[in-house]
C-alpha positions, 0 to 999 in steps of 0.5 A, a space after each residue: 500500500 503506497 502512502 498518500 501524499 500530505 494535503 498540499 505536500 505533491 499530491 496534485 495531478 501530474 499533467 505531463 506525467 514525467 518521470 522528473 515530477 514524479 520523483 520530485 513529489 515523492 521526494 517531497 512527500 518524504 521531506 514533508 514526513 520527516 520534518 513533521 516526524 521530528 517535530 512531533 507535528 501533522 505534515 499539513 503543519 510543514 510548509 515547504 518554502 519555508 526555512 527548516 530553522 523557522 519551522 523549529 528544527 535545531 541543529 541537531 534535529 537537522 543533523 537527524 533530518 539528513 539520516 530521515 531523508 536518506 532513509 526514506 528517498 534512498 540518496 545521500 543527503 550530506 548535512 551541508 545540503 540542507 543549509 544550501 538548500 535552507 527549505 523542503 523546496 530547494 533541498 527537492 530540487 537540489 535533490 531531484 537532480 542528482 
């Protein structure tokens, strides 16, 4: 049984059905997961264009975040990323393209 995606977290419609939308929804999904799970928060809460630190997570806690995501999405996600890429919009892109 597949998850279902957050409200407003990359469940809408894909129009052209590319394999590149696809990853990035899932990809997000993912984030969107993590960060409410560390959190302790509903994932509708999570908003992905905003900065992890305004959304409360610690240093540590994003330390923990690179070790959720690589879990979940299956790729290398190297702590320095996550400061490049400060929100879940960024890092998805960031991370899209590897």
């Amino acid at each position: 049984m597949r998850p279902s995606f957050p409200d407003g977290h990359g469940g809408a419609q894909e129009t052209d059905g590319s394999l590149g939308d696809r990853r990035r929804a899932v990809l997000t999904c993912a984030a969107v997961m993590a960060v409410a799970d560390l959190l302790g928060v509903d994932t509708a809460v999570v908003s992905t264009s905003s900065p992890f630190t305004d959304l409360g997570l610690s240093s540590s806690q994003l330390a923990r975040l690179t070790a959720h995501l690589e879990d979940a999405m299956g790729v290398e996600v190297p702590l320095t990323a996550i400061y490049d890429h400060p929100d879940i919009e960024q890092l998805v892109e960031y991370l899209a393209m590897r």
